[in-house]
Each structure stands twice: as C-alpha cells, then as structure tokens.
N, C-alpha and C positions, 0 to 999 in steps of 0.2 A: 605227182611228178615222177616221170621215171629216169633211168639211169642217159636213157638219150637224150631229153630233155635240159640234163642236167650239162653233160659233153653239148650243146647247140649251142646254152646259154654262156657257158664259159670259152667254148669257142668263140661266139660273136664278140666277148666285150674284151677277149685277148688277142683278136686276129690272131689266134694261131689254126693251124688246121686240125679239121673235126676228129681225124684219125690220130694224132698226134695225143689230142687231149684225153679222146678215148682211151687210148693206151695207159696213162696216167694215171685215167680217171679205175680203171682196173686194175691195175698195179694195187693201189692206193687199199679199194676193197679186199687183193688177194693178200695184203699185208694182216690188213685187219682180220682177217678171218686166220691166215696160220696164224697169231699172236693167240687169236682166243683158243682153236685146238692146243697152243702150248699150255694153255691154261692161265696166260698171263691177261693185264686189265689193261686196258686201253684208253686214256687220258687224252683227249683232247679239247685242249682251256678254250674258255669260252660256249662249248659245243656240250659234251657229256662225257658220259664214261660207259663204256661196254666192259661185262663182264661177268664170268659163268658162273652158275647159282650151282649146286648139285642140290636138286629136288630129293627128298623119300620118298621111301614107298607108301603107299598109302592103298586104303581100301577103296575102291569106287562099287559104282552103281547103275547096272543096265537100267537104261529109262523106260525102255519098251520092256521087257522081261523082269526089273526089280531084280535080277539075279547078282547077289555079290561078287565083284570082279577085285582081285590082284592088281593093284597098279602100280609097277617096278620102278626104284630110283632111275633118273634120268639128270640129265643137263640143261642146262637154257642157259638162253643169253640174256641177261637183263643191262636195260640201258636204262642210266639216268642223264636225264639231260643238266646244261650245265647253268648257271645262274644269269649269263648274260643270254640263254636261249628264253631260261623261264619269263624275264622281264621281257622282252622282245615279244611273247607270243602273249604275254595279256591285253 
C-alpha cells in the first residue's frame, strides 16, 4: 500500500477531496519525521511507537574481499507495533 492508496481510501469513505486528505495525510508524516530528528518517540495507541536507536560502531566484513571494514555509530528508526495492531494481524 502506498502513500496514494492510502489518501484514495480515506478519501472515498470521508467524501472529502483527494487533495485535501493528501495534505493531511503529509502533514501528519512531516510531523512524525521532525519529532524523531528532535530525537523525541512517537506514541500512537493502538498502532506503535517510533523511535531512534543510536546503533555502535562496530566492525563489519567485505563478503567479496573478506577485508575488515569500520562501521561508524549511526541512527535508525525502530518501530514497535502496538498490542491492538499485534492481535489484529495474527
């Protein structure tokens, strides 16, 4: 499902217009995404929680060459989903 898919479907069962929802529907992700650069977690019940890991560094490993590579701390996003999403998808 993509992000249009998503704006078609909540348009059709809102009557409201596609562009309208779009808006919304971006808004909504541009919220979530400044919250995680601010480094904050993201709760929404029912659904999950977004929220940044800070990974180490670690050593990795060329698969073609076996050569020892540097792999520098970084960020990631990790989402856990929420308990009424878990129960819903089994």
């Amino acid at each position: 499902m993509t992000k249009k898919d998503i704006v078609l479907k909540v348009s059709d069962e809102t009557n409201l217009k596609q562009i309208d929802v779009k808006k919304v529907v971006q808004r909504t992700f541009d919220c979530i995404i400044e919250a995680l650069v601010r480094g904050e977690r993201i709760e929404l019940r029912n659904f999950g929680v977004f929220k940044i890991k800070q990974r180490k560094s670690r050593t990795g490993r060329n698969p073609r060459t076996n050569q020892v590579i540097p792999v520098p701390p970084r960020k990631v996003v990790i989402f856990k989903a929420g308990l009424e999403m878990k129960q819903k998808i089994k």
